[in-house]
N, C-alpha and C positions, 0 to 999 in steps of 0.2 A: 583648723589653721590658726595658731597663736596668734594676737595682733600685737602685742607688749613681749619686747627683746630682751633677751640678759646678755649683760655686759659682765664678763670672770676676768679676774686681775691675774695676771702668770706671777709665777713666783718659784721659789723652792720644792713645794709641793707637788710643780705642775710645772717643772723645766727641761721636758724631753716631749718631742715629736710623739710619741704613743700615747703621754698623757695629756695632751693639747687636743690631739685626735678624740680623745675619752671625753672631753670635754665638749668639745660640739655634736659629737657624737649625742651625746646626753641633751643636747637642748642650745647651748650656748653660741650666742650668735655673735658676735665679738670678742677679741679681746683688749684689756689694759695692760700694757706697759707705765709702772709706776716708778717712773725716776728718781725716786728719794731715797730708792732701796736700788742695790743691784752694782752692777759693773759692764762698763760700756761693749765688751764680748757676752756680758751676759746677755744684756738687750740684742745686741744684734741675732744672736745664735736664736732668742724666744722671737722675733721677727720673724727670718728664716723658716722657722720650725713652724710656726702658725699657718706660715701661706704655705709650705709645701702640705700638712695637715688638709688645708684646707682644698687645696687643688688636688690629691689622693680622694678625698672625699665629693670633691666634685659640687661644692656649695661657695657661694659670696660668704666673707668674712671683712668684717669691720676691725680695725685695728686704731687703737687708742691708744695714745703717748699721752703719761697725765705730767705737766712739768712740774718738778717740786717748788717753785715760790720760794719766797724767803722766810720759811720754817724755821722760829726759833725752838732751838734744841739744846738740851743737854748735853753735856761731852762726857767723856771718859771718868769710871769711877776706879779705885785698885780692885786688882786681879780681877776688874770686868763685873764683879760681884755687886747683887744686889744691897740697897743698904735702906736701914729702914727708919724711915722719918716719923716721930711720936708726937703726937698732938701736945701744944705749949712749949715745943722745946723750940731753940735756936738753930736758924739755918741759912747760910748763905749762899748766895750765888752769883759771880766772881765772872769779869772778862779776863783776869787774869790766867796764864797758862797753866793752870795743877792739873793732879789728877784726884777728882772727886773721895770723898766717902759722906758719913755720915752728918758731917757738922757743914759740909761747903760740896760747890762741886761747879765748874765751868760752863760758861754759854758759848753758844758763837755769837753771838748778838753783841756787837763790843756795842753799841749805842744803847744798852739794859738801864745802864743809871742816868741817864739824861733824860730819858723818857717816863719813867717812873716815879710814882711821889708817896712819900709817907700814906700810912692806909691804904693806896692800892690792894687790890687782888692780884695775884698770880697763880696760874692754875696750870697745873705739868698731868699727863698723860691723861690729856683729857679730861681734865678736871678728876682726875681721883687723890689728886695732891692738890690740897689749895695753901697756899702762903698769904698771909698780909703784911705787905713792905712796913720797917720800923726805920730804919734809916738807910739814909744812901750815900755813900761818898763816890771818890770818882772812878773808882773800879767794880766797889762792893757792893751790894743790894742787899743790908740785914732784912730778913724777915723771921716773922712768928709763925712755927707750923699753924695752920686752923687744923685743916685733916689731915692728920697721916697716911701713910701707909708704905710700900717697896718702892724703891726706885730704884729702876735700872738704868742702863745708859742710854744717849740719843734720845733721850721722851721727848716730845712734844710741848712746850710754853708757851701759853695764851695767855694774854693782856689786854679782860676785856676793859672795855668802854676807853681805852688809852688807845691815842691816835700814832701811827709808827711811822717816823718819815722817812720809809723805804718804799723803793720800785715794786711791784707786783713779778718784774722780770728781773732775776738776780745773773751774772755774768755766767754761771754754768746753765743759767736757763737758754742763754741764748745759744751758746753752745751746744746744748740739749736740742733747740729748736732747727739748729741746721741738722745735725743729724737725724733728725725727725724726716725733715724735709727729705734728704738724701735717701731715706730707707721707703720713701712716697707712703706713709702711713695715710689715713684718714681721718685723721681727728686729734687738732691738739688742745690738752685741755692748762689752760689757764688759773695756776691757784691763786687764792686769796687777791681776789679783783675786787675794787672797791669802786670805780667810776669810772667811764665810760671810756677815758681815755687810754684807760689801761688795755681795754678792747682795741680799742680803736691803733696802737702803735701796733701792737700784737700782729691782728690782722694783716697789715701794712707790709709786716716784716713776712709774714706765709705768702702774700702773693708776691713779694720779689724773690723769693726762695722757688715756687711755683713750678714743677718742671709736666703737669699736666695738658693737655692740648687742651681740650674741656674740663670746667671745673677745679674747685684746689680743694686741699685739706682744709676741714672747717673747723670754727673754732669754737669752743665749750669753755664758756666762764664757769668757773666754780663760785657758787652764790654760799660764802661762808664767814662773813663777816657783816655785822651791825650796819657799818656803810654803806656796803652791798646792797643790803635792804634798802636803804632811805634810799639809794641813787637805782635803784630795781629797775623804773619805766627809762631809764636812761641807756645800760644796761643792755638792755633786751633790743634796743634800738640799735647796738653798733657790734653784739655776738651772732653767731650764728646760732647757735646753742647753748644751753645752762645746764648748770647739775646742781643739783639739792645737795653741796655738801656738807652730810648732817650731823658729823663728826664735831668739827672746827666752830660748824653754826650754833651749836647746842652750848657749846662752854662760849662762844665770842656775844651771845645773847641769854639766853636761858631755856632748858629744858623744855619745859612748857609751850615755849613760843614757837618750837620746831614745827608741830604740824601744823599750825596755823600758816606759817613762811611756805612751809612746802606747798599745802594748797593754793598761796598765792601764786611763789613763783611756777607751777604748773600751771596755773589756768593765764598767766601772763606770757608766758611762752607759746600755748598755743593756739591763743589770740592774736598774737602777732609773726604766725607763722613759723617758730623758731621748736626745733627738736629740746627735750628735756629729759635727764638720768636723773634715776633717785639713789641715793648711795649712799653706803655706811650703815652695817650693825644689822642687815637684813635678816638673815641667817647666823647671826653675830653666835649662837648656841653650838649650830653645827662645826665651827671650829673645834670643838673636844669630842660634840656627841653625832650619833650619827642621823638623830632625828631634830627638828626644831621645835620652841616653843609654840604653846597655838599663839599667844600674842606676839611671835613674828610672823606667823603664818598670817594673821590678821592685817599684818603692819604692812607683807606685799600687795595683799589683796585690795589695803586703801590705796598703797600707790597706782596700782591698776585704774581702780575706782577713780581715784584723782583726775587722771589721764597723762599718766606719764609715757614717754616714746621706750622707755628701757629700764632696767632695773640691775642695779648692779650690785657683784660680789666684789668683797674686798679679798679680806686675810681668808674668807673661807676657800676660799680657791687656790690662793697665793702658796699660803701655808699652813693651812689646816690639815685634819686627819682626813677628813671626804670631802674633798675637792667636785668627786665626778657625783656625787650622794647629793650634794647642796644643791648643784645645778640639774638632777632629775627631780628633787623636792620643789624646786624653786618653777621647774615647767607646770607641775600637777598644781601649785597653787595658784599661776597665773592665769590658767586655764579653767578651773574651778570658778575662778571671779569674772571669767569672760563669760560662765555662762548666764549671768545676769544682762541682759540688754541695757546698754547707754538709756533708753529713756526712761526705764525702770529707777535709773538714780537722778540723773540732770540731764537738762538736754547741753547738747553741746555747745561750747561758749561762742563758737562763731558764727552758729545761725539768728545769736541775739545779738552779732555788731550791727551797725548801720553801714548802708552801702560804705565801698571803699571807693569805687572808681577806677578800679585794677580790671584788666582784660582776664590776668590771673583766677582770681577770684570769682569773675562772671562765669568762667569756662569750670571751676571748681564745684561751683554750687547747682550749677546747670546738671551737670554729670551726676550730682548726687540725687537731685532730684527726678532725673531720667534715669534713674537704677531703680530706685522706688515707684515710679509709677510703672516699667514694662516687669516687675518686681523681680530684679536680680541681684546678686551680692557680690558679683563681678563685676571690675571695672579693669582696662586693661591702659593703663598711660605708656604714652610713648615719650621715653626721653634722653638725650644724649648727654645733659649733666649732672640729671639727679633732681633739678630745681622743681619742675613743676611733681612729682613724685610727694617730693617732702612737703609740698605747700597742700596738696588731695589728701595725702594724711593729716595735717593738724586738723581740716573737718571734721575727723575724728566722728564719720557717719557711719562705722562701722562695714564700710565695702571690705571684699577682699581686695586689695590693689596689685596687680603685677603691674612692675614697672619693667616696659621693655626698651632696653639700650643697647647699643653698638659698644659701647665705652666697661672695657671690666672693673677700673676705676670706681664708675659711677657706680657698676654692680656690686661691687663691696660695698663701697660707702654705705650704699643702703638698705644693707641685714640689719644696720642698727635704727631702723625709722618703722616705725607703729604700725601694721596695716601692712606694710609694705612687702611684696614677695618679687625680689628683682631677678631678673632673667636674661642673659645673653642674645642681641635680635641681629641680627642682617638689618641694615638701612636700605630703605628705598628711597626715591627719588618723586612717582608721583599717589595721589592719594589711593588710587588701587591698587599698585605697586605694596606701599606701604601696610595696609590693612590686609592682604592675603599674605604678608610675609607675617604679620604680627599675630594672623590665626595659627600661620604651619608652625610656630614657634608657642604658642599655648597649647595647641594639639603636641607638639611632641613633648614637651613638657606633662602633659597629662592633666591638667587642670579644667581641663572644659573636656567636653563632646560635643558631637557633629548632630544640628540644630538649636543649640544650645545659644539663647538672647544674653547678651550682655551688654557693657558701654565699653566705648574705642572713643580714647581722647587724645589731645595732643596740645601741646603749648607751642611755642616759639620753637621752630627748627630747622638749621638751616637745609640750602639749597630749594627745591619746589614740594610741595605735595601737601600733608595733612596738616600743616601750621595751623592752631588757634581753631580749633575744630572737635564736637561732641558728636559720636555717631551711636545709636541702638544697633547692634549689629547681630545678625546670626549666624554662627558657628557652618560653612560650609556656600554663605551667598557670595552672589558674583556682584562685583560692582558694576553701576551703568557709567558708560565711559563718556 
């Protein structure tokens, strides 16, 4: 049983109900909707088509809306044609309306020459175009090619170490974010977040949107910007979630620094309780080929190692040649690195915090530690929004976890949380009520047998019965009334 989730991006490749189906079929436990690409029948129709997919198939599906941020891009170049930029030559780049070629080419970023200063950097599709500014007037941005290469249209413009005084939420994101909310996704993910309040409005705006009885759609900062980093423990304070975006993060800081970031921001995320994606360039191979490099094979298996909650496809899914190929490559390597035990590399980060003082975390560590001493690898959480589930994963102790809910909400949400194996329950009302409904519902699922010792926990939930409570329990006993 997997503990580390893949997250596959829909796209061109993978924009019909049969290939959605191929896809989870193959492994993949969510998906992304990526708003920067696409059209708003697009989106709805790969919505649509994921849940009916997934309700045919008879599994929890996690659904992720990434919102595009204020992405500077490129515009339009003639007849769409690539044009090819030569190291030492001149090149501008213009708020004014043209359309591109070789010597110039349009931003949407009308605020480009205000913010940028002679010698700057500027780095297009991902840093494989690097520019250094030579002069600026009040439209135009002369720069000197450094590296050449093709440029297409819409790429991508990074400005590292330059501060940009724009919003993280741009007016189609909010746009984007109600229709998020309308189509009741699970997960919206927040790009290029630099401080905490950028979290914090975000938020604010999902729960007045909220049309859940328990629980909302959570939120996912994308950690992809220099800022980011410095303002990290802040951050991690007001998201629910982060993602290693290692795209964005690579050109907005440096190569080098990526995996050092990434192992921070994972081991800070699930320290403090919070889900974590790693993404970008995973399988970055299998977009042409139908096998991967071993050092991307390597590169999943540290994010495993790391302790990441998911791992995500981008273009390989989106619009590559083996979409369904990536995500059965991407199971056998995740699965291959599970079979190293958690204390074979580190032990995990939160049995070395110091007390918190959380009833949460008492009832967490308690469970963990009564799986290992009656020694089982079952632990069975009851929960109606998801919360105490996600907080027994970031333990990261290695249990099997089914989380058993009332809520199908809550059951999607959480295909995409580490450990986690969510399941559809009946509610009860007192605590033997509740624990013989939460065996007939493991027994018909198939995951235990009859005598079978495991742990039965439960957090906060309403009405009377198992609240705030760790039981050892065996597969077929009667409770004393």
């Amino acid at each position: 049983m997997r503990r580390a989730k893949i997250l596959a991006t829909l796209g061109p490749a993978t924009n019909t109900e049969s290939s959605i189906k191929a896809l989870l079929q193959a492994g993949a436990n969510a998906v992304r909707i990526n708003m920067s690409h696409g059209t708003r029948d697009e989106h709805n129709a790969s919505v649509q088509m994921a849940r009916a997919a997934a309700r045919e198939l008879g599994m929890p599906l996690s659904i992720l809306v990434d919102l595009s941020g204020p992405k500077i891009r490129t515009r339009n170049l003639v007849d769409a044609a690539p044009v090819e930029l030569k190291a030492g030559s001149k090149f501008v780049i213009t708020t004014r309306d043209i359309v591109g070629d070789k010597n110039e080419v349009s931003t949407n970023f009308v605020q480009l020459p205000s913010v940028v200063q002679p010698r700057a950097a500027i780095l297009i599709d991902d840093g494989a175009i690097e520019l250094r500014v030579e002069r600026v007037s009040e439209t135009d941005v002369e720069c000197i090619v450094v590296i050449g290469g093709w440029l297409t249209e819409r790429k991508g413009i990074n400005l590292p170490n330059t501060a940009l005084p724009i919003p993280s939420m741009t007016e189609k994101d909010h746009i984007d974010l109600e229709w998020a909310m309308e189509q009741n996704v699970d997960y919206i993910a927040l790009s290029f977040v630099r401080k905490a309040e950028d979290c914090r409005e975000v938020k604010e705006r999902i729960k007045q949107l909220n049309r859940r009885e328990m629980g909302r759609a959570l939120l996912v900062a994308k950690i992809e910007k220099a800022e980011a980093i410095e303002n990290l423990d802040e951050i991690v304070a007001e998201t629910d979630g982060l993602m290693v975006a290692r795209g964005d993060l690579g050109v907005e800081t440096s190569v080098e620094l990526v995996p050092v970031y990434q192992k921070r921001i994972i081991e800070r995320a699930v320290a403090n309780d919070k889900f974590v994606i790693t993404a970008t360039q995973m399988l970055q191979s299998m977009i042409d080929n139908p096998h991967p490099t071993r050092a991307e094979a390597s590169d999943v298996a540290n994010a495993v190692w790391d302790g990441t909650d998911a791992v995500m496809l981008s273009a390989e899914t989106a619009s590559g040649s083996y979409p369904v190929e990536s995500v059965r490559t991407m199971v056998r390597i995740i699965e291959s690195a599970e079979t190293i035990r958690p204390d074979q590399l580190k032990r995990p980060v939160k049995y070395s915090l110091p007390p918190s003082g959380r009833t949460s975390q008492a009832l967490c560590r308690a469970a963990a530690y009564a799986a290992k001493e009656v020694m089982t690898e079952k632990i069975a959480v009851f929960t109606e929004s998801g919360l105490m589930a996600r907080r027994l994963s970031s333990f990261r102790s290695g249990l099997r976890t089914f989380a058993l809910t009332p809520s199908p909400n809550a059951c999607n949400q959480l295909a995409l949380i580490w450990g986690v194996y969510p399941l559809m329950h009946e509610t009860g009302h007192s605590s033997r009520e509740i624990l013989k409904l939460g065996e007939k519902t493991l027994l018909d699922a198939e995951v235990v047998e009859k005598d079978e010792r495991l742990i039965m926990m439960a957090g906060r939930l309403s009405g009377h019965g198992l609240s705030s409570s760790v039981v050892v329990w065996t597969i077929g006993s009667e409770v004393t009334k």
